[in-house]
Backbone as CSV, one residue per row, in Angstrom:
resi,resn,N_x,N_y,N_z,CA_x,CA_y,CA_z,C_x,C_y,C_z
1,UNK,-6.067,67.744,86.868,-5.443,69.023,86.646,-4.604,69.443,87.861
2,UNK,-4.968,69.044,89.399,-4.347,69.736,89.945,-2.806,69.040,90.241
3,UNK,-3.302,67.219,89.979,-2.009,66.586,89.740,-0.822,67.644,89.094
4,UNK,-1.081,67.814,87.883,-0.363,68.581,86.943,0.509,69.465,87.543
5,UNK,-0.435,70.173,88.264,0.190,71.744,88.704,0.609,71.534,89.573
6,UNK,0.708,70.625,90.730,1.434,70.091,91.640,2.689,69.383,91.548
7,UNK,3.235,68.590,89.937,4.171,68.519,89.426,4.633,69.232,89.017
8,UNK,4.010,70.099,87.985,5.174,71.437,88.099,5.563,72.052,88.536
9,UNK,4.601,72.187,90.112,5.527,73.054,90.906,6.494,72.456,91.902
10,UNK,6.786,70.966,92.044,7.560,70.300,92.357,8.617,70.381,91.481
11,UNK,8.578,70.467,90.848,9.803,70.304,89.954,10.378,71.704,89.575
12,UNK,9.438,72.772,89.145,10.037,73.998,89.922,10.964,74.303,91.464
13,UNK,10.384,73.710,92.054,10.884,73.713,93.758,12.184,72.688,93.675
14,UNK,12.201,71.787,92.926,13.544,70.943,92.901,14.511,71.545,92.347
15,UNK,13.801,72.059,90.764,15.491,72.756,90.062,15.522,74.331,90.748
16,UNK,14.820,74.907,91.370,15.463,76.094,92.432,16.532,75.727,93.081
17,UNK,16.340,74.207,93.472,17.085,74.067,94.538,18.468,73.800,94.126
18,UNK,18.549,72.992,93.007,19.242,72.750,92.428,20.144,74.142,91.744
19,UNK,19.415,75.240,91.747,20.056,76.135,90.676,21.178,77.004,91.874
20,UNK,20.462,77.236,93.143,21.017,77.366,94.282,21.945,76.735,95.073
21,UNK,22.297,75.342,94.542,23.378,74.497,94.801,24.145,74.900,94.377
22,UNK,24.235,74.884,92.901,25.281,75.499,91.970,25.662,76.311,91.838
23,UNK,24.966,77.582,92.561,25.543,79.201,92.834,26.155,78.814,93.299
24,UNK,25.958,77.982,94.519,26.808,77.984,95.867,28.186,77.694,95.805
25,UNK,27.763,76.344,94.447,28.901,75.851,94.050,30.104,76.667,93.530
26,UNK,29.894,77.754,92.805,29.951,78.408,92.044,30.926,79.254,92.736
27,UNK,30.074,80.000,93.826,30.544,80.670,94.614,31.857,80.452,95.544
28,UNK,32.065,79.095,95.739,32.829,78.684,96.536,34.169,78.457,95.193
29,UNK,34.077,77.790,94.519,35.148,77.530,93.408,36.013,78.840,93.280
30,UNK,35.320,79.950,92.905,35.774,81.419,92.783,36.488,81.714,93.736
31,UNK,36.167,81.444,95.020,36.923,81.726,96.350,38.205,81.150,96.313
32,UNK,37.894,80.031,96.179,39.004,78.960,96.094,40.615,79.474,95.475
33,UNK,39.417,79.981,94.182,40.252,79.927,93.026,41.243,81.510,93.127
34,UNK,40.489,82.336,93.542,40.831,83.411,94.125,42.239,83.405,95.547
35,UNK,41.978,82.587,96.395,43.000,82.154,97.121,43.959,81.440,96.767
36,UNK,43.791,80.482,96.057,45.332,80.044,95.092,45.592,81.139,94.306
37,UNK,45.393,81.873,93.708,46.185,83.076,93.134,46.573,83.369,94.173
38,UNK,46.596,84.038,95.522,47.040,85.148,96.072,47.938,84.077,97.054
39,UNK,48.349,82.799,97.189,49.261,81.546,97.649,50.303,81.833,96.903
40,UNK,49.705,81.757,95.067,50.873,81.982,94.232,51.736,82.677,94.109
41,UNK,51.156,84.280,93.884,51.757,85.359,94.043,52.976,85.332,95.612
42,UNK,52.219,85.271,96.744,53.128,84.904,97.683,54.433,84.182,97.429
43,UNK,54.353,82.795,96.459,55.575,82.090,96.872,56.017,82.668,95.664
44,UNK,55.607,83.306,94.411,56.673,84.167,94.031,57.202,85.168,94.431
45,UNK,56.744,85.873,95.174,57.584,86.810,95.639,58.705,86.308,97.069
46,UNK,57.888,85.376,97.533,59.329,84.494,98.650,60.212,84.093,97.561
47,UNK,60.259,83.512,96.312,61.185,82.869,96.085,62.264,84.041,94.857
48,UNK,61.585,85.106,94.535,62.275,86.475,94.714,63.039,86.812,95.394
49,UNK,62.730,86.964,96.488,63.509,87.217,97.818,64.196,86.612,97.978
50,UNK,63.989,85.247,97.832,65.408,84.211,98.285,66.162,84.813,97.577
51,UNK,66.086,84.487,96.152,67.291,85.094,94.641,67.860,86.062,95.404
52,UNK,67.255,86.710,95.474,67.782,88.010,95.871,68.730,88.310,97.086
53,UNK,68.169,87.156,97.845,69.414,87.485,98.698,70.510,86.548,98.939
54,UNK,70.363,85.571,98.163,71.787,84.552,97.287,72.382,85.298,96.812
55,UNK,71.723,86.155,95.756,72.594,86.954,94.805,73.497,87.810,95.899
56,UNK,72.810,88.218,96.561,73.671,89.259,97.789,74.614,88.770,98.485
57,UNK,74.303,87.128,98.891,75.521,86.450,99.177,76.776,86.214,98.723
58,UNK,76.377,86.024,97.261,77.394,85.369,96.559,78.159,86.905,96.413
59,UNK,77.851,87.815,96.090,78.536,89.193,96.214,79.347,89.768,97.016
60,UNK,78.694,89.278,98.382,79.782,89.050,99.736,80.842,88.388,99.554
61,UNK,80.420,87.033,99.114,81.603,85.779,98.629,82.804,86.426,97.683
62,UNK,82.305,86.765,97.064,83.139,87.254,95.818,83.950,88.021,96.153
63,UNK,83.420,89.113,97.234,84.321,90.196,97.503,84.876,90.013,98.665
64,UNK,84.805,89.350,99.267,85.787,88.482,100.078,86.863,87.730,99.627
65,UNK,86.769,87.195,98.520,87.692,86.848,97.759,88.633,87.286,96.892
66,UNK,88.030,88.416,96.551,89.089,89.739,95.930,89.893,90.401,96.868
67,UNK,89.124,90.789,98.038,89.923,91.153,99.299,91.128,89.973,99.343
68,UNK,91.024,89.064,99.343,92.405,88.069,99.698,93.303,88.158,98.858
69,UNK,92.895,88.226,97.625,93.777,88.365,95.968,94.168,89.710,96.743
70,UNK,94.022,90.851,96.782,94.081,92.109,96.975,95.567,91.622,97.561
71,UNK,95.123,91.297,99.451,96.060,91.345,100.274,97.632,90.351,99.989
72,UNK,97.120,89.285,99.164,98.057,88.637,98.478,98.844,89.016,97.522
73,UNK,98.431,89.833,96.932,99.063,90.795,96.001,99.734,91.840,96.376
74,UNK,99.440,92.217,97.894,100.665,93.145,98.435,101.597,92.479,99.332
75,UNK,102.063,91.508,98.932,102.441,90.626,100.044,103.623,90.040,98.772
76,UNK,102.882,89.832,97.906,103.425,89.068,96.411,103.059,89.754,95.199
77,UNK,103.348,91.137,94.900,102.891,91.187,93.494,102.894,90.641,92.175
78,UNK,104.537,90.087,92.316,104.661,89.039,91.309,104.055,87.662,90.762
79,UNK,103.288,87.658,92.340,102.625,85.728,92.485,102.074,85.672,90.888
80,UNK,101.770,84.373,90.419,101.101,84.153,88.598,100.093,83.462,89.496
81,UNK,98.470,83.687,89.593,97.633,83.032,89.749,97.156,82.168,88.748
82,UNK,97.784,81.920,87.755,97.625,80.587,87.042,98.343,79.756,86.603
């Protein structure tokens, strides 16, 4: 009998241990998983920002380029740009 009860409580004492691994496990995955979201979010919003300030470039570009049409056009109103 006491065999018995000495196996079950071995084996109680093993899958504790076991059940406590797997919190752990558990616990850590969530973290993980929790920090790649907030990586993600980051490089979307960097790559927001980039857009955003291409777009701002190219707006510069553009209007730099109207400025020249502009000044070319008082220089030449007649010019045919095509």
């Amino acid at each position: 009998m006491a065999a018995v009860l000495a196996d079950v409580a071995t084996s109680y004492v093993v899958n504790a241990s076991k059940l406590c691994q797997l919190e752990q496990l558990s616990e850590h995955r969530q973290q993980a998983l929790e920090s790649r979201i907030i990586i993600e979010q980051a490089k979307g919003r960097a790559k927001a920002a980039k857009a955003e300030c291409q777009k701002a470039e190219a707006a510069q570009q553009r209007s730099g380029v109207d400025d020249q049409f502009r000044k070319a056009d008082e220089v030449d109103p007649h010019y045919d740009r095509t």
